[in-house]
C-alpha positions, -999 to +999 in steps of 0.1 A: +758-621-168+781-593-155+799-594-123+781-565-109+746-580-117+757-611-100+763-592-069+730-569-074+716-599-071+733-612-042+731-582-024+693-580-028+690-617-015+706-604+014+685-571+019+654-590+016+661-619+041+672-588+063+635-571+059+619-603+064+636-599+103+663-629+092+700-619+112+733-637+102+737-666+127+771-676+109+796-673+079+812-700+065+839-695+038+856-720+016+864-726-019+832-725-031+820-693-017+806-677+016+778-703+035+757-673+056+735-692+079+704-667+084+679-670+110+645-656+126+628-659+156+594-643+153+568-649+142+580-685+131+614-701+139+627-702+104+665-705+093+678-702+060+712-709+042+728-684+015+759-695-009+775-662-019+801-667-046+809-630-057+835-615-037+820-584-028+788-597-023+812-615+008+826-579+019+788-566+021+779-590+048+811-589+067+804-548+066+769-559+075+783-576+108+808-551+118+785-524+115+763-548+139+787-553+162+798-515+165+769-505+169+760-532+199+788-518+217+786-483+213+751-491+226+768-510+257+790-485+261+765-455+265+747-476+293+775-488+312+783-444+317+817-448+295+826-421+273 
């Protein structure tokens, strides 16, 4: 299997726990890959564990979690009256 399918399928896995309503608890990187800890609140507590070992299959969840986190605080921001 190519690299790129390998990551295609990666990336899907993380798409679809996304459009289930999972969100990324917590990355865990070591040797053997990227541990992202995935979890859901409604409508059943549910968590679920995903081993990414293609590197940019890493990169797309970290970019994932930025864009998360940017977008919180620009969110914040534009309720706190800060321009």
């Amino acid at each position: 299997m190519s690299v790129f399918t390998e990551y295609a399928k990666e990336q899907q896995e993380i798409d679809g726990l996304l459009f289930k309503g999972y969100t990324i608890a917590s990355i865990q990187e070591d040797l053997d890959g990227a541990r992202i800890k995935f979890v859901r609140g409604e409508p059943a507590k549910s968590s679920m564990e995903l081993l990414l070992l293609i590197a940019d299959a890493r990169k797309y969840v970290t970019t994932l979690v930025v864009a998360g986190l940017r977008a919180a605080g620009e969110q914040a921001s534009c309720y706190s009256g800060e321009v």
